[in-house]
Each structure stands twice: as C-alpha cells, then as structure tokens.
C-alpha positions as CSV (number, residue, x, y, z in Angstrom):
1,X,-85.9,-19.3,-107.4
2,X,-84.4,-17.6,-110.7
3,X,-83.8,-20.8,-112.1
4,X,-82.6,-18.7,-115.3
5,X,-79.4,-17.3,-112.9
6,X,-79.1,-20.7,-111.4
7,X,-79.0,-22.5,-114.5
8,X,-76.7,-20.8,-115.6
9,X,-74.3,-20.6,-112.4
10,X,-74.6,-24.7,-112.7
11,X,-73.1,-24.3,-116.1
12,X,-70.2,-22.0,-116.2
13,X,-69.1,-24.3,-113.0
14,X,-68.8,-27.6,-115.5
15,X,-65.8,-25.9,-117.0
16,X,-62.9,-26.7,-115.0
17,X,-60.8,-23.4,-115.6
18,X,-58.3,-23.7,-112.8
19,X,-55.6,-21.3,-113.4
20,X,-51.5,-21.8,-112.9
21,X,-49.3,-19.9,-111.5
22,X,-46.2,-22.1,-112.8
23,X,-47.1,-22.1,-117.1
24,X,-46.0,-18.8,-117.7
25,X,-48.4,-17.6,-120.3
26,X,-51.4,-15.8,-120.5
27,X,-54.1,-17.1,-119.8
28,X,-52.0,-19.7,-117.8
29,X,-54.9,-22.6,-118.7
30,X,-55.8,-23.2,-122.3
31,X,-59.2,-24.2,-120.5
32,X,-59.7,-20.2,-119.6
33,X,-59.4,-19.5,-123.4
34,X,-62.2,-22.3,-123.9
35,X,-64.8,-20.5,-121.6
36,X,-63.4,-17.2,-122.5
37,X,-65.1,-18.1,-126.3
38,X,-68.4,-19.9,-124.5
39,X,-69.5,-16.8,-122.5
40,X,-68.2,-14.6,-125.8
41,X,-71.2,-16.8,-127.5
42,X,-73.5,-16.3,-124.6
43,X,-73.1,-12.6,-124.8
44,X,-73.9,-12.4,-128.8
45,X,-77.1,-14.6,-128.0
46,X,-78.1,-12.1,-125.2
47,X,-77.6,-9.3,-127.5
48,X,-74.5,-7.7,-126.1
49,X,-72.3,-5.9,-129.1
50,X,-69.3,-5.1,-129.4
51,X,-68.0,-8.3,-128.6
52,X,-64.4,-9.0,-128.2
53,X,-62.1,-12.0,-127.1
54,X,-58.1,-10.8,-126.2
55,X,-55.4,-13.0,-127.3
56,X,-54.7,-12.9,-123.4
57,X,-58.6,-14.7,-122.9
58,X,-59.7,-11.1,-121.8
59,X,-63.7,-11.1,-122.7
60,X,-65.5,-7.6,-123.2
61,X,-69.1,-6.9,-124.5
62,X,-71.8,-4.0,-124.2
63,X,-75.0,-3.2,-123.3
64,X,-75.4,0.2,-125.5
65,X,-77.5,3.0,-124.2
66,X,-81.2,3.4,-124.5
67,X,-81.3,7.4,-123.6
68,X,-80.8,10.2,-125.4
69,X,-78.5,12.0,-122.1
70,X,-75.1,11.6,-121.8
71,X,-74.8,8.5,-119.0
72,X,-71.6,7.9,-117.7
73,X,-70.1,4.3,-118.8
74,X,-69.9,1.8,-116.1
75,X,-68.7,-1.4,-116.2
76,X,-68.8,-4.6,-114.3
77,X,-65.9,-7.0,-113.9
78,X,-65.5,-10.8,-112.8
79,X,-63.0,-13.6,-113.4
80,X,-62.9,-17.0,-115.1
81,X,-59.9,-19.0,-113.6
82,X,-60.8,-20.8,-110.3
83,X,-57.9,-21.4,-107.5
84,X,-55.5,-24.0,-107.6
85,X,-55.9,-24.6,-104.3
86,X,-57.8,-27.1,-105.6
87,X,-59.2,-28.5,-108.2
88,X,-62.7,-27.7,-110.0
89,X,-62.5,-30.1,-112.7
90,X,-65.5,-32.3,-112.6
91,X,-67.5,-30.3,-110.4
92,X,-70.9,-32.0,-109.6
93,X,-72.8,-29.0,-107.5
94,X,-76.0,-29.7,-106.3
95,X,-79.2,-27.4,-104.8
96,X,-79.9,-28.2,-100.9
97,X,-83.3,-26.9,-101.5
98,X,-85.4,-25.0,-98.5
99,X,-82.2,-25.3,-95.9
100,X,-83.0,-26.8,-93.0
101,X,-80.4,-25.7,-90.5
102,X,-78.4,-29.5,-89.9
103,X,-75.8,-30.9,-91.8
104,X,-75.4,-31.1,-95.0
105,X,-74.2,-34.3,-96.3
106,X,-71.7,-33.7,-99.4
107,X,-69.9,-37.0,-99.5
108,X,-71.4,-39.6,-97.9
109,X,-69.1,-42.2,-99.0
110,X,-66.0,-40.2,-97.7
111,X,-68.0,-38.8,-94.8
112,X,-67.4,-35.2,-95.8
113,X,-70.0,-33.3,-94.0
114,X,-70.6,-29.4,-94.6
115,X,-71.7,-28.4,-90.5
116,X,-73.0,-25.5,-88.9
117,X,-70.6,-26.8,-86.3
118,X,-68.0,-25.8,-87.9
119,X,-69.6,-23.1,-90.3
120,X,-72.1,-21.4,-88.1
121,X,-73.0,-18.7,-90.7
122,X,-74.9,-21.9,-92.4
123,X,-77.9,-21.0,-89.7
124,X,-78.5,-17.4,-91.3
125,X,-79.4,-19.3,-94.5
126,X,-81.8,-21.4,-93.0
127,X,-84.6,-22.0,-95.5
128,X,-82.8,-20.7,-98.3
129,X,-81.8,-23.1,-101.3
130,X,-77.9,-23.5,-101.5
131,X,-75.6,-24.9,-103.6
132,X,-73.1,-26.6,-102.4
133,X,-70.4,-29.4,-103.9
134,X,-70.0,-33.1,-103.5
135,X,-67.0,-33.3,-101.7
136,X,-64.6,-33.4,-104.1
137,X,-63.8,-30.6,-106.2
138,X,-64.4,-26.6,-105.0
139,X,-67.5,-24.9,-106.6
140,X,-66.4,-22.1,-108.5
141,X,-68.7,-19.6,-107.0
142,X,-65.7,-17.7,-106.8
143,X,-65.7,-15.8,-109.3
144,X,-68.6,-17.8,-111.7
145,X,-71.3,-16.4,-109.4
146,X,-70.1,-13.1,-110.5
147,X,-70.2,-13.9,-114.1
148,X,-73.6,-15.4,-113.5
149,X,-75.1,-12.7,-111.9
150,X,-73.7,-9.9,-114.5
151,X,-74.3,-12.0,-117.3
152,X,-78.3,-12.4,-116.0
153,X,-78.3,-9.0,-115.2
154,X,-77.3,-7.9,-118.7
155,X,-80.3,-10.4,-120.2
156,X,-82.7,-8.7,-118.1
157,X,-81.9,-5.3,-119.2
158,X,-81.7,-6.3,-122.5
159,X,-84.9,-8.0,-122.3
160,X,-86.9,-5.0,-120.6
161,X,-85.8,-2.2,-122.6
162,X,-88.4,0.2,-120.5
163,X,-85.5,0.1,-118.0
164,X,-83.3,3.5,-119.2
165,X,-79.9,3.1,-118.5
166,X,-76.6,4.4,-120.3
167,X,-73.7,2.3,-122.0
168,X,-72.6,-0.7,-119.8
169,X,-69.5,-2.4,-120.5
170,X,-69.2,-6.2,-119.1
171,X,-65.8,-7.5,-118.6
172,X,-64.2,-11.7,-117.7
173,X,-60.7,-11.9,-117.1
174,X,-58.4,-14.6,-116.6
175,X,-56.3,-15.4,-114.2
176,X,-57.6,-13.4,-111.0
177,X,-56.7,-16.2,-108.6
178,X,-52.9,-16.0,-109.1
179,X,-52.4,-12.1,-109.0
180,X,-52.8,-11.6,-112.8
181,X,-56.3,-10.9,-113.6
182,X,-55.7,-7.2,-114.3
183,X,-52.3,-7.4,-115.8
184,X,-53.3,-7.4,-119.1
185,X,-56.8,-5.8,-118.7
186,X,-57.0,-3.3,-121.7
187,X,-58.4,-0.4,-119.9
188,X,-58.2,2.2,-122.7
189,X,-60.2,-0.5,-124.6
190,X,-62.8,-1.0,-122.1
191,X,-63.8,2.7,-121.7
192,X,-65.5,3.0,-118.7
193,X,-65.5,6.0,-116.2
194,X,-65.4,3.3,-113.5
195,X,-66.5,0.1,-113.0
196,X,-67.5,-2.6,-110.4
197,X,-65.9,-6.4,-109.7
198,X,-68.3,-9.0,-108.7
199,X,-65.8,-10.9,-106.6
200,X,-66.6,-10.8,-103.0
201,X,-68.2,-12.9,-100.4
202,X,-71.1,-12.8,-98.3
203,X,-74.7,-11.0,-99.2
204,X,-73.9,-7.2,-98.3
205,X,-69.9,-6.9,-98.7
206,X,-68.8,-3.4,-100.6
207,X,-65.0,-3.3,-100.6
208,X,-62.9,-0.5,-101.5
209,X,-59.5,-0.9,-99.7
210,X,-57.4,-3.9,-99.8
211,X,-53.7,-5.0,-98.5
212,X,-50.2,-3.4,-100.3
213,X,-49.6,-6.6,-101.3
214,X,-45.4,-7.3,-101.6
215,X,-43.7,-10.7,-102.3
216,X,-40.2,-11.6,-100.6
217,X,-38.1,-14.5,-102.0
218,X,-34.6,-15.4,-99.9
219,X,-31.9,-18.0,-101.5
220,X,-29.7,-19.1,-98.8
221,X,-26.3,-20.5,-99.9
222,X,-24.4,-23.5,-97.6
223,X,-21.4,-25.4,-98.6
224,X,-21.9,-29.2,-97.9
225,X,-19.2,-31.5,-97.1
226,X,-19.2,-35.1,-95.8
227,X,-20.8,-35.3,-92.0
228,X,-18.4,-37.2,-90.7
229,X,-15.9,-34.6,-91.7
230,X,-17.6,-31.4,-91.1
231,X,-16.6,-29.8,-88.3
232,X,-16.0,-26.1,-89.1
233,X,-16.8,-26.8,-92.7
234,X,-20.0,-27.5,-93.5
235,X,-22.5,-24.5,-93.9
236,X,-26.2,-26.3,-93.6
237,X,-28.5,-23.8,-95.7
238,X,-31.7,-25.2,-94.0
239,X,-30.4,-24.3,-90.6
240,X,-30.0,-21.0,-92.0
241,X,-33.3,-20.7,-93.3
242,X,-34.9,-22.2,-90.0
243,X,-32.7,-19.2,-87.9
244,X,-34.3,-16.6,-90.4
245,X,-37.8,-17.7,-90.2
246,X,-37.2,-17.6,-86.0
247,X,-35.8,-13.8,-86.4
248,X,-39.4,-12.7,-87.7
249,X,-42.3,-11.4,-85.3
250,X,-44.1,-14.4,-84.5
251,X,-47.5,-12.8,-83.6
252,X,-47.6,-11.1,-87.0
253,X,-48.5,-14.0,-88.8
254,X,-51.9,-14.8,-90.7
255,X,-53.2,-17.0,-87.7
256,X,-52.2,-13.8,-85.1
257,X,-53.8,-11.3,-87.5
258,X,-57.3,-9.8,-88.3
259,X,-58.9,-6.6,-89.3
260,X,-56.3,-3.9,-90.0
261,X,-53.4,-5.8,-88.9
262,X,-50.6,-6.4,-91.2
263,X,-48.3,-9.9,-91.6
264,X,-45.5,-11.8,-93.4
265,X,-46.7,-15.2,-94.5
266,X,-44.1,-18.3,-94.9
267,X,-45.6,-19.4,-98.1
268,X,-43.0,-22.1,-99.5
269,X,-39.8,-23.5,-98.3
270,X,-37.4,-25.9,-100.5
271,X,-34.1,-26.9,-99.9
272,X,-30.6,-28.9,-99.1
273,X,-27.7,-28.4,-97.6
274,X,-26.2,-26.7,-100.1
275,X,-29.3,-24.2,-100.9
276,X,-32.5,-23.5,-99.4
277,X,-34.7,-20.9,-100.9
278,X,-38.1,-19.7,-98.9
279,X,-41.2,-17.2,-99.9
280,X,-42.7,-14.9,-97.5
281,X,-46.1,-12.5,-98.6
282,X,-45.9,-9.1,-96.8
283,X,-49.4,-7.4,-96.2
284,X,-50.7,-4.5,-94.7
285,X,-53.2,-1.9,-95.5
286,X,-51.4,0.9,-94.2
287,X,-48.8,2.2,-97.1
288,X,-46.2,3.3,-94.7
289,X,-46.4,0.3,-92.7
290,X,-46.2,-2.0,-95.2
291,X,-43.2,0.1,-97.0
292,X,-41.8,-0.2,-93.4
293,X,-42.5,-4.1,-93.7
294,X,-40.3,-4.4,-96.6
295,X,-37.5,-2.6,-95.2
296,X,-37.3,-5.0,-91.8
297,X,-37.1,-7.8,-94.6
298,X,-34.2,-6.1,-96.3
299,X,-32.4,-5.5,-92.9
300,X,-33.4,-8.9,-91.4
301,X,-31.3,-10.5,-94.9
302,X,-28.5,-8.1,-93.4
303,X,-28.5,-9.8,-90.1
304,X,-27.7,-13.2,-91.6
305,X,-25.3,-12.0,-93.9
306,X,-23.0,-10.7,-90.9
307,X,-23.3,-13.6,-89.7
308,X,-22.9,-15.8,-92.6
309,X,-20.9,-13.5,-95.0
310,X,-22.6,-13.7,-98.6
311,X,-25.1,-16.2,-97.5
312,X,-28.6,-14.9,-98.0
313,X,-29.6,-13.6,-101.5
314,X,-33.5,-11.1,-101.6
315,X,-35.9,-10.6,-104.2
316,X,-38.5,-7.7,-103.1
317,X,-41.2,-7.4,-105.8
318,X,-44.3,-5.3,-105.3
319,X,-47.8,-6.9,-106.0
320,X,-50.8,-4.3,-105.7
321,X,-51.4,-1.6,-103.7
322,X,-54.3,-0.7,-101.6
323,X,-56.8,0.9,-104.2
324,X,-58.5,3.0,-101.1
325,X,-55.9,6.1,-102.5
326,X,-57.8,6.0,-105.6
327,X,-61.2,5.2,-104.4
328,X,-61.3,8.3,-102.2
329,X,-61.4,11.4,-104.6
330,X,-64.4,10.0,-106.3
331,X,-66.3,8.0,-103.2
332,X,-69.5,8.3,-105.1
333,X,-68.7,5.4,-106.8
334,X,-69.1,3.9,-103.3
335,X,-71.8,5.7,-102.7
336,X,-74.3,4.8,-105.1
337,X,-73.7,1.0,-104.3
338,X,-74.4,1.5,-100.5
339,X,-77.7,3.6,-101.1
340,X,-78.1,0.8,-103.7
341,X,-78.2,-1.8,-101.4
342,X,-80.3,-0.5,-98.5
343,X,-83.1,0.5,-101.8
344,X,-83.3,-3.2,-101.8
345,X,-83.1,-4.2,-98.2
346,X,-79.4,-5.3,-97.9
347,X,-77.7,-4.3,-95.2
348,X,-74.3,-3.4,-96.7
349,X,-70.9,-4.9,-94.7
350,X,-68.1,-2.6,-95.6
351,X,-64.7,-3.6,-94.5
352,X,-61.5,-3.9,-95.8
353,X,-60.5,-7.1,-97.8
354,X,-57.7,-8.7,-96.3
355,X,-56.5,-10.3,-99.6
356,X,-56.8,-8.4,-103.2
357,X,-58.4,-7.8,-105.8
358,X,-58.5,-7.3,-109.3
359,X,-60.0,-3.7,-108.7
360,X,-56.9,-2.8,-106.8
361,X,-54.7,-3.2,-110.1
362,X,-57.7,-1.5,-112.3
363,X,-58.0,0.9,-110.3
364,X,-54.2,2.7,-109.8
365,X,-54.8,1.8,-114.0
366,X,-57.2,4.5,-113.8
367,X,-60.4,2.9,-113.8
368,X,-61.6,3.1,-110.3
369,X,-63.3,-0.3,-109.0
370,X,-64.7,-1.2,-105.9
371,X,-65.5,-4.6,-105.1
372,X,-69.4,-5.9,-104.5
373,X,-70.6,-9.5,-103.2
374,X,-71.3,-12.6,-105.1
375,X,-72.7,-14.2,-101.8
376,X,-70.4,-17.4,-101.5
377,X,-68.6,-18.6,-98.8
378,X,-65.9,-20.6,-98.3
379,X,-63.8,-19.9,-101.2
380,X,-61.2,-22.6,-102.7
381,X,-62.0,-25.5,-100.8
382,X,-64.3,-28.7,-101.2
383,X,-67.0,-26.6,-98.5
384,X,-67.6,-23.4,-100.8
385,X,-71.3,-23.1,-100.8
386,X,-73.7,-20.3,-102.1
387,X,-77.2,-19.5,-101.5
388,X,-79.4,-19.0,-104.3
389,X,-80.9,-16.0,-102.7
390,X,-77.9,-14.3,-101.9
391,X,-77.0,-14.7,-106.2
392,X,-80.8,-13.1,-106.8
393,X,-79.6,-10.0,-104.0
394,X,-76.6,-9.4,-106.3
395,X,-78.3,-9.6,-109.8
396,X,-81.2,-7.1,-108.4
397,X,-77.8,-5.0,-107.0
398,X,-76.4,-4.7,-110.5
399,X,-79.7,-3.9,-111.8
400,X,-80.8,-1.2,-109.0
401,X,-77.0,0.6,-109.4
402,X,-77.8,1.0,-113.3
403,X,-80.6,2.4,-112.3
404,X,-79.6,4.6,-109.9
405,X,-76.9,6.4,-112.2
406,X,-79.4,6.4,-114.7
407,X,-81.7,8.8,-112.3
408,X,-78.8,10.8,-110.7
409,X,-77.1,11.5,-114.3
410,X,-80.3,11.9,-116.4
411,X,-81.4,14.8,-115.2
C-alpha cells in the first residue's frame, strides 16, 4: 500500500470544505480558502513553482520541464469543495484492510452497514484495502482523491528527475459541486494546451461528453381569499404548480432514465396559496434535443397561462454544455489516456457522464479536458468508499500519460 498517497488522502478529508450554493461569493465556504492555502504549502514543500492562490481560492503550481524539446503543457485539474448533500465536517475515515467480501460495519451504534447487498460492486474489491467512513459524514473522495493522486503524482516526478517530461501545470478549484468550479478558472493564466480533471468514479472511467445542462425556475401567482368565501375567487398557486408538474412526460424523469436518455428533474418546490415557485434541471446529451427540451418548457408555461391568464412566470438559464463538440477535433487527448491505461493493465470504461463536469466549462473556455477516474464510489452520501488500489491505478495513470507525451512529442 502507498501509504504516502493514503496518508495523504486521510488528510485533505479532515478539512470539512463543503461548499454552498446559497452564500453568494466565491469560494462559497471560507473553509475552501483555508485548504486552498494548505495544499498551496504542500505544493512549495514538494517543489512545485510557480505557486499561486486566486482571490476566488483557485490554486495553481508547476512541475517545470526537465528536456531540452519543446513538450506540450498539460495540466491536471481536481476540486476542493465537497457536496452539500451532506456534510464532511468531522470526517473519521478508516482502512478496511484486505477486504473480505461481507459487510462492512461503519456505525455500529446506528447500525449503518455498507453491504454488497445493496452495493454489489463491493465484491470486485475483494481483498483490496478500502476506505470507507463511519457513518456519519460523506468521505470526500470526491474530488480529494483527485487532489491526492495528482499531488503524489507530482512528488514522484519531482523526486525521480530520470523521468523526462515537459511543463505540467496542477490546478484545485473551488466550488465544483455546485456548478461553479470553472467559472472563475483563469485559463489564460494556467497555460496549458489541454488538460485532464481527476473527478470521476470507478478504476477505468475516461469521460469526454457530458449532459447540456439547463436550469428552469417557474413562479406561479394565486390570489388567496378566505375559504369559506372563495368560490370563484380564490386562485390556489400550489394547485397550479401540482397541474404543471402532471403536464410533463412522466417517464422522462431521472428514475425512468439511463444512458443517453435525457430528463427534467423537479428539484425544489416552495409555496402558498398566494405563490408557489418550483425548479426543474433539463438534461440531455444531444444539443438539439436538449435545445428542444427547453422549448416544451417555454410552451408548457404557455399552456397554463391560457388557462390562468398571467399566472406562471420562467427563468431558462443555460448551465454547461456537452464538451464532446470540443473534445472531437483533437481526440488525441483521448487517446493517449486510453492507450495509457491498457500500458498499465486498466481496462478503460468510456461512457458518457450523466452529470457534469468541470471539464465541460474548461473546455468550451478553450482548454480541452477530459475527465479520468479517481476510483470512488458512492459519491455524497455517508457509503462513499474508495479502494486504495484503485487511488495507486490513478497516480501510476497520471504518471504513464506524462510519459507517454513525453515519448510521442520528444522525438
């Protein structure tokens, strides 16, 4: 075991850096900005240079070149913040050492039991060690496995200079898990010709496409009045909202969905008589589907307003965009990560990531950026666990794809 990459994995998840959508600044958590300046520290001892903190919490360093030939700069990417979905502060994690294939006992107090049962991918890590979480917080493997595996990555280059490689720009951003990790991503300052997030799940993943990604709000206006008197008066908003909801497809719905296949989410709804206002997500990989999507929205707010003159009120606001239309004039990028992987005996797992990604905004920013594994599973919830060896596969990936552009470029 790499206790040096575990170590340090165990480390970065003591800092509780659960980011909010609601504060309105950037980073949304002052705790961000804390372990923004702790891995800005970690980098200078490592012997990164170039060392910079954003007053947004955006951290950057480099690994300079050690060849005379002119490399092309890559980078690699991964994010602080941790979902609210819930909470990471006080995180105990512990190493279920040589896995034996039963339960896994997180909480034995509250009975909270981490089953193949119910997780059957548990069984292809039998006899691995894996870290998993007592119960009560989420892990933070998403995304502080990524920064442990670039950071160890980055310390082993440094430390075995007979390894040629060219510039190598590392990058931590805030913010990922509510949509804003790349909003204020300097990319002019970063300087890479592309670059690679360590965000996704299992051992093997390669992502390059992701959902168009849109967000619908609707305000629906009532008129209350006493209910003992109010017959053809009273306009009840949440009635309303409850016929909207109805109007949509019901099989296109997270829970109907998979794959390639496209949904609007309900998200929130709040209300009284008097106002109601509900959320929807719209997703679909498909551009002209999901443009099509937004446009049933718009006409499905018509609907009710014929029938309830002035009633429903819809904000349409574009999120990201599925980074495969930037991805495919310069596929090599792709490329060199799959040959990458099967050089080291991974079996890669491409497929479409039906969510988003950072890489989606960097890349229609101009720096194209694919999406590799971390090897977690179950993200944001008290039964996120990670293999240890799955961590190692992802640290030797960063190193082999330095390598590998060092050999194709060097020539």
């Amino acid at each position: 075991m790499n206790t040096e990459l575990v170590d340090r994995f165990l480390h970065y998840v003591s800092f509780e850096t659960t980011s909010d959508e609601n504060s309105g600044v950037t980073p949304s958590t002052p705790t961000q900005m804390m372990f923004a300046k702790v891995l800005a520290e970690e980098m200078k001892q490592l012997g990164l240079i170039d060392i910079s903190i954003s007053e947004y919490g955006y951290v950057m360093g480099t690994v300079p070149s050690n060849v005379a030939q002119t490399i092309p700069t890559i980078g690699f990417i991964a994010h602080m913040d941790t979902s609210p979905d819930m909470t990471g502060k006080n995180a105990y994690p512990r190493v279920e050492k040589n896995y034996n294939g039963g339960d896994i006992i997180l909480n034995k107090e509250a009975n909270i039991i981490l089953s193949p049962r119910d997780f059957p991918e548990l069984l292809q890590y039998k006899g691995h060690d894996i870290v998993v979480t007592d119960g009560n917080t989420l892990l933070g493997a998403d995304d502080k496995a990524g920064i442990a595996e670039i950071m160890t990555a980055m310390s082993y280059l440094i430390q075995h200079p007979e390894i040629k490689h060219g510039t190598i720009r590392v990058a931590f951003n805030p913010d990922e898990e509510i949509g804003l990790g790349a909003s204020k991503f300097d990319v002019a300052n970063f300087n890479a010709e592309w670059a690679y997030t360590l965000d996704g799940g299992e051992i093997g993943e390669l992502e390059f496409e992701n959902f168009n990604a849109a967000g619908a709000t609707i305000t629906f206006k009532g008129r209350n009045v006493h209910p003992g008197y109010a017959k053809n008066k009273m306009i009840n908003s949440l009635l309303i909202a409850n016929q909207f909801v109805n109007m949509l497809p019901k099989q296109e719905t997270p829970q109907h969905t998979e794959n390639y296949e496209g949904f609007y989410h309900l998200t929130s709804m709040n209300g009284t008589v008097e106002k109601t206002t509900i959320s929807y997500i719209i997703r679909d990989h498909d551009r002209a589907k999901f443009e099509s999507r937004k446009k049933e929205m718009q006409q499905w707010v018509a609907k009710i307003n014929m029938e309830y003159p002035n009633c429903a009120t819809l904000t349409l606001r574009d999120q990201y965009f599925n980074m495969r239309e930037q991805i495919l004039p310069v596929m090599h990028v792709v490329d060199i990560v799959e040959e990458s992987m099967r050089e080291i005996g991974i079996a890669p797992k491409i497929k479409a990531i039906r969510g988003g990604t950072d890489g989606a905004q960097l890349s229609f920013k101009g720096l194209p950026c694919p999406n590799i594994f971390t090897g977690g599973h179950n993200f944001h919830g008290r039964y996120e666990y990670i293999p240890v060896q799955s961590m190692e596969k992802a640290t030797e990936l960063v190193l082999k794809i330095v390598q590998k552009i060092t050999q194709k470029y060097a020539q």
